[in-house]
N, C-alpha and C positions, 0 to 999 in steps of 0.2 A: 329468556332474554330475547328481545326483539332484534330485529335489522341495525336500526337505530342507534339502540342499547349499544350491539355488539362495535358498531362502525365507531362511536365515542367510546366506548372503552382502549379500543386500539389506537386511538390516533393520543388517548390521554397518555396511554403505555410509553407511545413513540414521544412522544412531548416529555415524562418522564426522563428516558432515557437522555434525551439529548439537552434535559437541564443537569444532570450527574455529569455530562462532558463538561457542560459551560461551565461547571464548579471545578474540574479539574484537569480540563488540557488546556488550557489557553495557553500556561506560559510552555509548553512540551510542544504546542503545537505553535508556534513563535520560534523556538528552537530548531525544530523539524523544520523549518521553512528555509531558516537562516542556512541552514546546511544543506537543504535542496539546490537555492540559491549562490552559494561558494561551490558548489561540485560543477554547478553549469556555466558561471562566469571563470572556474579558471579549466576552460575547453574538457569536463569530462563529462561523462554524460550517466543518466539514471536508467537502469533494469527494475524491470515491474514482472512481478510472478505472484498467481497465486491458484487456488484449486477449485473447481465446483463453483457456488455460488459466488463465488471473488472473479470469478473469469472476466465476466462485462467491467467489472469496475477497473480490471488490470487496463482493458481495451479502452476506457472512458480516460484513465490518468493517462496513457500515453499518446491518446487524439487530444485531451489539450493541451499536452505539453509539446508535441508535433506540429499541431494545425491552429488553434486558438482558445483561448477560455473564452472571456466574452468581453475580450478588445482585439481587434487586428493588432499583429505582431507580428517579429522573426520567428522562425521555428527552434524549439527547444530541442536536443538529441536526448531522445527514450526510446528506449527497445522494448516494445511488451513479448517476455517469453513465452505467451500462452499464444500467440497469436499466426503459431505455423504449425500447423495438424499432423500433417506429412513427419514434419521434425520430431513433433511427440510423437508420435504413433509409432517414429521408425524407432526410438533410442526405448519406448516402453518394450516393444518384441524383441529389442537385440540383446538390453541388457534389465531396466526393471524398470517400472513406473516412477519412483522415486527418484531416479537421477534425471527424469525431463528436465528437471532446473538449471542442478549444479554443474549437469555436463555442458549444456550453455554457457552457464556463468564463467565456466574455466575456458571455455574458448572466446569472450567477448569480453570479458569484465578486465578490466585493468585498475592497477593499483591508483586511489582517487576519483575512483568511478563510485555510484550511490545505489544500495540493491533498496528497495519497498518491496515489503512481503507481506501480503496481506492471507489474513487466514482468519476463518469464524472462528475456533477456536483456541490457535497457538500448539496445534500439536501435531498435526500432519507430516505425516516423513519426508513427501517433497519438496518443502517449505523450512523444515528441518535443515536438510541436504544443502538445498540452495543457501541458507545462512551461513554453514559451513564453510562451502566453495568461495563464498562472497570474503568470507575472513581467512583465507587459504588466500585468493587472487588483491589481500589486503582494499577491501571496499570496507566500507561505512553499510550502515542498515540501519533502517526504517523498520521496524514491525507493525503492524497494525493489524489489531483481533480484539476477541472478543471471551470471554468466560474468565476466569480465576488464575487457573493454575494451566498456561501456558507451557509447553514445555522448550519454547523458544527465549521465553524471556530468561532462563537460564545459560542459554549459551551468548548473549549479548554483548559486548564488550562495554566498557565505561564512556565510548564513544560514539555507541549508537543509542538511538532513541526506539525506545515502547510509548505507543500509545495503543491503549486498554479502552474498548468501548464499553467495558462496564457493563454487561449484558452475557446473559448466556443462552438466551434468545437467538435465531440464527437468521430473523428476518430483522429485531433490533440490532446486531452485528451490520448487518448490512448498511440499515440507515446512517447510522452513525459512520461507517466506514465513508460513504457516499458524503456524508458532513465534512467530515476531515477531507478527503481529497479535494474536495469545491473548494475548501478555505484553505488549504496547503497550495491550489493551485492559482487562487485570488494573493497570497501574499507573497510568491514569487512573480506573480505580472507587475505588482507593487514595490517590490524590492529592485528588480531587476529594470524594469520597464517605468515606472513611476506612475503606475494605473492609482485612480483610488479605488478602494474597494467601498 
């Protein structure tokens, strides 16, 4: 297979993928909005965690939800938990790498607040953890992953939302993750703001 070959093969892959989304998130991802949306107009605000390759996209959801999508607006309050070193690094050597979330979440998260947890796969222990603490400090969650058999979307409540990017792929995880955030954060500018998208 050539350069060529191989560059359409992947990009057909990615096109793939993210027509399985458009067949089945739209109304989850319409939901997921409305509830970003009610968390932040009545004054609470959203925690964004996730691990390895989820790091930038934690850092991308809570720069547009801080500083802008793509209309000037007010600032949104989102805390991205990945985004103090110091803080991970001190709470991985004092007590385990798994609680970098949940020990945050139980000091920040307040009842009515929104956790988004994103993970390639759904099964990662500190993503785990943080879903816990999140339903321990009574938040709502957001999951967003990727493969089958999650072992988050077990612990869920009937009032949080899974959205499944259909892939067990961890570079199609990502895409899609990247899809979802752009259009979860287009349709709260929209909701909230009266952007068109």
């Amino acid at each position: 297979m050539d350069l060529q070959e191989s560059v359409y093969k992947s990009l057909c892959n990615t096109i793939d993928n993210l027509t399985h989304q458009l067949e089945h998130l739209p109304p989850k991802l319409a939901k997921a909005s409305e509830l970003m949306a009610q968390t932040l107009l009545s004054d609470h605000k959203i925690l964004v965690c996730g691990n390895a390759m989820t790091l930038p996209l934690c850092g991308m959801l809570s720069s547009f939800l801080m500083n802008r999508h793509d209309h000037e607006r007010p600032s949104l309050p989102a805390i991205n938990l990945c985004g103090d070193n110091h803080l991970i690094s001190a709470i991985a050597r004092d007590t385990h790498y798994n609680d970098v979330f949940s020990k945050q979440i139980r000091a920040l998260g307040q009842q009515g607040d929104l956790l988004i947890a994103l993970s390639i796969d759904g099964n990662c222990a500190s993503i785990i953890q943080a879903v816990q603490a999140a339903h321990d400090q009574e938040m709502s969650i957001i999951a967003i992953y990727g493969g089958e058999d999650g072992n988050i979307g077990s612990l869920l409540a009937s009032s949080d939302i899974e959205l499944k990017t259909g892939s067990k792929s961890a570079a199609r995880v990502l895409e899609g993750q990247l899809v979802i955030l752009n259009t979860l954060t287009a349709l709260i500018d929209q909701q909230i703001f009266g952007f068109a998208i």
